[in-house]
C-alpha positions as a Python dict, from the first residue, in 0.01 Angstrom:
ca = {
    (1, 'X'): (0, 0, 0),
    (2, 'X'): (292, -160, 227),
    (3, 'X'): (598, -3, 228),
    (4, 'X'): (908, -143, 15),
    (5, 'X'): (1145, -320, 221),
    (6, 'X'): (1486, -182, 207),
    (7, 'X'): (1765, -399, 110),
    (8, 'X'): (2104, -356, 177),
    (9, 'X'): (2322, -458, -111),
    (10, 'X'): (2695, -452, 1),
    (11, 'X'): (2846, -441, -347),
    (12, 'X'): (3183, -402, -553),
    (13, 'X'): (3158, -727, -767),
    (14, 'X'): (2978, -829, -1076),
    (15, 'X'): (2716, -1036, -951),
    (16, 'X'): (2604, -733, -697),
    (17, 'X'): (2613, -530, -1019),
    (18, 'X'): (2398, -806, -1193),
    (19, 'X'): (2158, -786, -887),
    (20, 'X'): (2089, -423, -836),
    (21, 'X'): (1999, -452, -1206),
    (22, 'X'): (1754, -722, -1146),
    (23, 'X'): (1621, -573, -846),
    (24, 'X'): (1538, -206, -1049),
    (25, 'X'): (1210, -195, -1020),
    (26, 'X'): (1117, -462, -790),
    (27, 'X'): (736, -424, -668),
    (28, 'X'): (877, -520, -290),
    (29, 'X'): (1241, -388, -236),
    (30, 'X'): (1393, -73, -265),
    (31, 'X'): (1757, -151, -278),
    (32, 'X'): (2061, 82, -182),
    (33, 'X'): (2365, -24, -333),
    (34, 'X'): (2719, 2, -59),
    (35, 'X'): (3068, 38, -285),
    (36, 'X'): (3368, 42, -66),
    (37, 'X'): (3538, 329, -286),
    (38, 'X'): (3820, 108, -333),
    (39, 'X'): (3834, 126, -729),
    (40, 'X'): (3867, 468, -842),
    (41, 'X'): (3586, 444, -1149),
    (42, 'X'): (3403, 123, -1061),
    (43, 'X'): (3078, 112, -1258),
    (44, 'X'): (2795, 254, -1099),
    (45, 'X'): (2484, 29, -1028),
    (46, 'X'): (2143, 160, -1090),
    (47, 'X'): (1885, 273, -815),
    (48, 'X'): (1996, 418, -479),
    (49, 'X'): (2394, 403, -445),
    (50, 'X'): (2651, 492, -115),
    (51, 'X'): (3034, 511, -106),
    (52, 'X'): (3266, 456, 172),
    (53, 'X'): (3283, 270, 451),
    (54, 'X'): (3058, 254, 751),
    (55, 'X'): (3330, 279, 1023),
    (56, 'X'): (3368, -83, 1161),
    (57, 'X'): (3066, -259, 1315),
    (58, 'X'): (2924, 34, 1527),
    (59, 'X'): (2898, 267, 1230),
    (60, 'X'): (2744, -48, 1024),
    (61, 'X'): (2466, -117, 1287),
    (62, 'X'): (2425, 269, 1342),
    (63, 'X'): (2378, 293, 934),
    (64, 'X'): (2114, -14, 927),
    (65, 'X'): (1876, 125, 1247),
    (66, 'X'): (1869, 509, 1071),
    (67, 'X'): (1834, 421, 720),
    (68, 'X'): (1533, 154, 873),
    (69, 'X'): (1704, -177, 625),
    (70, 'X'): (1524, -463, 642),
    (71, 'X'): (1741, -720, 482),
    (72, 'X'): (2125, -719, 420),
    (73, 'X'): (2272, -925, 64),
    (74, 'X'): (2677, -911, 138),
    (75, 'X'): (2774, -943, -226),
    (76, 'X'): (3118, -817, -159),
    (77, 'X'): (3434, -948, -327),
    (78, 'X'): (3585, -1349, -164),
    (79, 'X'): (3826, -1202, -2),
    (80, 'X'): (3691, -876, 178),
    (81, 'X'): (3686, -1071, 501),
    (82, 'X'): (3616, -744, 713),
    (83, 'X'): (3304, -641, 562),
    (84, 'X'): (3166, -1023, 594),
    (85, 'X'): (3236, -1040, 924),
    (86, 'X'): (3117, -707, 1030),
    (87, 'X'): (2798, -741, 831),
    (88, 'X'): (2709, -1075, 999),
    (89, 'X'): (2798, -904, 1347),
    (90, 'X'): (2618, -595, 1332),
    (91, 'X'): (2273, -822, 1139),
    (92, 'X'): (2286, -1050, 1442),
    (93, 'X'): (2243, -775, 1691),
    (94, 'X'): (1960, -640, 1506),
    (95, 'X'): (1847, -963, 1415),
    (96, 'X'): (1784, -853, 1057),
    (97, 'X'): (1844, -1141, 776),
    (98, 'X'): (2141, -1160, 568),
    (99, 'X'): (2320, -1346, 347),
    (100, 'X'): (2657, -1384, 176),
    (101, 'X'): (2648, -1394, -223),
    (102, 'X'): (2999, -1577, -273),
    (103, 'X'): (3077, -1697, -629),
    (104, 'X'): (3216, -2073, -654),
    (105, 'X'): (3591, -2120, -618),
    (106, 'X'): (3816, -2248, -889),
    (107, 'X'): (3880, -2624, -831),
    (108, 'X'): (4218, -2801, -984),
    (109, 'X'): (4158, -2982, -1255),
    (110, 'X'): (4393, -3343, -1369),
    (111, 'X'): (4724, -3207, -1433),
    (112, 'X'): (4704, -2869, -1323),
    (113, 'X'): (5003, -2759, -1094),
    (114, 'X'): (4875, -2545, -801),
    (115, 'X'): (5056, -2502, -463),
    (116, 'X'): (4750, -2363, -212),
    (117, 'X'): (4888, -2082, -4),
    (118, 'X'): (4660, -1966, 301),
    (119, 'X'): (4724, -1575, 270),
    (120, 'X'): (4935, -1326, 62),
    (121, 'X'): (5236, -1314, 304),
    (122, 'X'): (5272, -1713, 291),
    (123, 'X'): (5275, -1694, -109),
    (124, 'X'): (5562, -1397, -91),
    (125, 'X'): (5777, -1620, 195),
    (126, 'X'): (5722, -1924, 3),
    (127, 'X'): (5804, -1750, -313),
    (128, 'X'): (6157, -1680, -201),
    (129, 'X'): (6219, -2048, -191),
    (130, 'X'): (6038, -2079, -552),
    (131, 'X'): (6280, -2104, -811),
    (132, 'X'): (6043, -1895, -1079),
    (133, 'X'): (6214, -1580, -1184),
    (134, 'X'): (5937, -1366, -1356),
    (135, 'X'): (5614, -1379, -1198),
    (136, 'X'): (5269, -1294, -1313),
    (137, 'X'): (5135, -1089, -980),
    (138, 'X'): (4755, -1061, -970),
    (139, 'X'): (4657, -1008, -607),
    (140, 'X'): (4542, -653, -663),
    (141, 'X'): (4709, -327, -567),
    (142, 'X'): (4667, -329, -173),
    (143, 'X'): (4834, -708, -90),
    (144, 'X'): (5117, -632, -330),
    (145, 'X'): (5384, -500, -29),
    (146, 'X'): (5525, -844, 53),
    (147, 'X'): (5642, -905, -282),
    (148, 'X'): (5830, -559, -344),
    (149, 'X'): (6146, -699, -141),
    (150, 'X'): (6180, -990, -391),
    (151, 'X'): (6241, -809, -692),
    (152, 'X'): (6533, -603, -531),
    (153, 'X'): (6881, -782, -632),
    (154, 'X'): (7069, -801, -324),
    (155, 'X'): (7260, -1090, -460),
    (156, 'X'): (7059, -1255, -187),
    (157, 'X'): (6922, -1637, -338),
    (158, 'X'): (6557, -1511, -323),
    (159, 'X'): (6580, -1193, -465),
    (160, 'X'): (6635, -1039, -850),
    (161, 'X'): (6240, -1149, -932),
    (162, 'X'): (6084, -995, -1187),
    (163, 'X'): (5705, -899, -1165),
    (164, 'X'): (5425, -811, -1414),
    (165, 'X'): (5178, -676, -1161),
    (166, 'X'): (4830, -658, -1301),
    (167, 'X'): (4585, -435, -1127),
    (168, 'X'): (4251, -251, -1164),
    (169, 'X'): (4376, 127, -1097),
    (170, 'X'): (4723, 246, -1029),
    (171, 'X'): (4857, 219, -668),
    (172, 'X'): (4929, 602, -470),
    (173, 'X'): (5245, 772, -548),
    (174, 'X'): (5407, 669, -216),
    (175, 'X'): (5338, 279, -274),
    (176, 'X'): (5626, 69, -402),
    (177, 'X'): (5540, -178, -670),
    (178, 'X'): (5773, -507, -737),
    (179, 'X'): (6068, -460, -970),
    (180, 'X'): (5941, -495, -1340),
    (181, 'X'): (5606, -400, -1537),
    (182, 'X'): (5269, -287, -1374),
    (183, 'X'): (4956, -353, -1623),
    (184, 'X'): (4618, -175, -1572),
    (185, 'X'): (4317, -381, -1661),
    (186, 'X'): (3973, -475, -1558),
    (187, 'X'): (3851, -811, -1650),
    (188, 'X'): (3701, -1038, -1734),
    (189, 'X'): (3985, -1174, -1972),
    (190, 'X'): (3971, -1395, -2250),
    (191, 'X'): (4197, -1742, -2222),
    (192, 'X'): (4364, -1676, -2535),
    (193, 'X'): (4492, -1327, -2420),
    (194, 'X'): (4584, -1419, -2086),
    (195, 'X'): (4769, -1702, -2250),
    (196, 'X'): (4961, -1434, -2520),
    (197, 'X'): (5028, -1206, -2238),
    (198, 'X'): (5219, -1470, -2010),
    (199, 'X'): (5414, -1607, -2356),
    (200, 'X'): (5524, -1227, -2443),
    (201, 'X'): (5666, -1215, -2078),
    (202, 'X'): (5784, -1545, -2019),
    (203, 'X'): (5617, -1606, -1706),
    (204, 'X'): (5734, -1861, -1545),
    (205, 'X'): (5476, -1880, -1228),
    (206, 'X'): (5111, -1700, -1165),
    (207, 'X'): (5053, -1559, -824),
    (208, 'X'): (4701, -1534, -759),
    (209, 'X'): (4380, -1557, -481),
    (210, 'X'): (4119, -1789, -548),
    (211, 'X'): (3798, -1531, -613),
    (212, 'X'): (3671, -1763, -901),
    (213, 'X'): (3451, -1657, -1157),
    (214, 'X'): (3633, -1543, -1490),
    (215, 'X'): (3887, -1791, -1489),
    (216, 'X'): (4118, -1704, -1820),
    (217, 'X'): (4444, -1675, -1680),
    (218, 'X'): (4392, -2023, -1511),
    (219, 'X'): (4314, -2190, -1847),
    (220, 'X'): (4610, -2045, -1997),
    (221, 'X'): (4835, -2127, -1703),
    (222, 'X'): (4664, -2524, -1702),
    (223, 'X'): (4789, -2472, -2104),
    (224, 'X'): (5108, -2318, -2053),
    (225, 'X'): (5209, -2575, -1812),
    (226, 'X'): (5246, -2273, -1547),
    (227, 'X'): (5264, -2342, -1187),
    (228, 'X'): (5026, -2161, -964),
    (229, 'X'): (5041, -2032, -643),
    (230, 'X'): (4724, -1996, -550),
    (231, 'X'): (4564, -1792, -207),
    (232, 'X'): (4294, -2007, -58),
    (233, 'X'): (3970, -1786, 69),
    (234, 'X'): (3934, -1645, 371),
    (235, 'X'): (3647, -1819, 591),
    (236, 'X'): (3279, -1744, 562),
    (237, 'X'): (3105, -1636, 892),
    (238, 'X'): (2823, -1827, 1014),
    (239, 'X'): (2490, -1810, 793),
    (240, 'X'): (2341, -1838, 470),
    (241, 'X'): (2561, -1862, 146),
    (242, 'X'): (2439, -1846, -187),
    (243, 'X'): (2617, -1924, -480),
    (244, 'X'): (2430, -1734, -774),
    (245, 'X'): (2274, -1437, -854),
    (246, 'X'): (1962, -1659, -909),
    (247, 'X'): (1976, -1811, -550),
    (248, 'X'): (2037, -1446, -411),
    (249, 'X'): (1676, -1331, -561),
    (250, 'X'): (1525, -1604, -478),
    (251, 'X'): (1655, -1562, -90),
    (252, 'X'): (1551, -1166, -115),
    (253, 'X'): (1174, -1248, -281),
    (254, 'X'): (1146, -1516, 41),
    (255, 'X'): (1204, -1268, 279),
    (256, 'X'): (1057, -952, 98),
    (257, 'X'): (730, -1085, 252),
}
């Protein structure tokens, strides 16, 4: 009987969660499952799991050659740049096949009124042009530093903001959050809440990165008549990208072979 080929699934998001559960089982693949740590309770795929980081690209390709993987799935979240890039270095030195998983981005729609920012920092140096006083934050708790200056009241024109900062788990006890409310919540959330929440605080602009996906608080901003400033993705490396959880098990059964 040949042996299963191992897959690599580099995980954290909801369609990596979707396909370890699809791949339980498989006749072909065995499939270990790589979480970053980052979220303190993140729920736990089935089948063979690993936390942490690899350290960088060395540790990465050291990782693949002991633990013999034959095929790499980067499922990781839009915007964990890093990991992409390191997993497409340290695959092309061993020349073992990978591919990025990347869900679709959100797209404007008629009428919608989006300003695209290329990173966090723009979006917070922008913002203290912005004449929006309360803010709906949502860039999750490690990019939230550059905004923590604009809700300080100085008497300066840009600052006196006030934030409701949404994020998975609570930041440490030595990070500053901006001036105002900090929510806990995982998602996905419904339009209709999203669109209570943001009436109950009077938001006047979202803050936001494009990951795509679950896109209630965009509805209810499109409804609200909410401008957006949205954070464009970071760019793919070079290689195959997939844009379902379909297309990635199709790619894995191809080159489970």
């Amino acid at each position: 009987m040949a042996r299963l080929r191992n897959l690599l699934l580099l995980g954290g998001t909801g369609e990596a969660l979707r396909l370890a559960r699809e791949l339980q089982g498989h006749a072909r693949v065995r499939c270990i499952s790589s979480l970053a740590g980052r979220t303190e309770t993140p729920e736990r795929p089935p089948g063979d799991v690993r936390i942490g980081g690899f350290g960088g690209i060395d540790g990465l390709r050291d990782y693949l050659v002991a633990e013999k993987i034959d095929l790499v799935l980067d499922a990781t979240h839009p915007f964990a740049a890093q990991m992409a890039r390191h997993a497409h270095e340290a695959c092309a030195v061993l020349n073992i096949p990978r591919a990025k998983l990347v869900r679709p981005p959100w797209v404007a729609s008629p009428g919608d009124r989006w300003t695209m920012m290329p990173s966090v920092a723009a979006a917070a140096t922008f913002l203290r042009f912005h004449p929006a006083r309360r803010i709906f934050l949502t860039v999750g708790r490690q990019e939230i530093g550059p905004f923590v200056p604009l809700g300080r009241d100085d008497g300066g024109r840009e600052a006196g903001r006030w934030f409701l900062t949404r994020m998975i788990d609570p930041p440490a006890d030595d990070v500053a959050v901006p001036q105002g409310e900090t929510i806990l919540a995982r998602g996905p959330f419904a339009p209709d809440d999203e669109k209570a929440l943001m009436q109950q605080h009077r938001i006047d602009l979202l803050v936001t990165k494009n990951s795509g996906g679950a896109a209630g608080k965009i509805a209810a901003a499109a409804e609200l008549h909410i401008p957006v400033l949205m954070i464009e993705r970071p760019p793919l490396p070079p290689g195959t990208a997939l844009d379902s959880v379909g297309a990635a098990l199709g790619w894995i059964n191809i080159h489970a072979v």
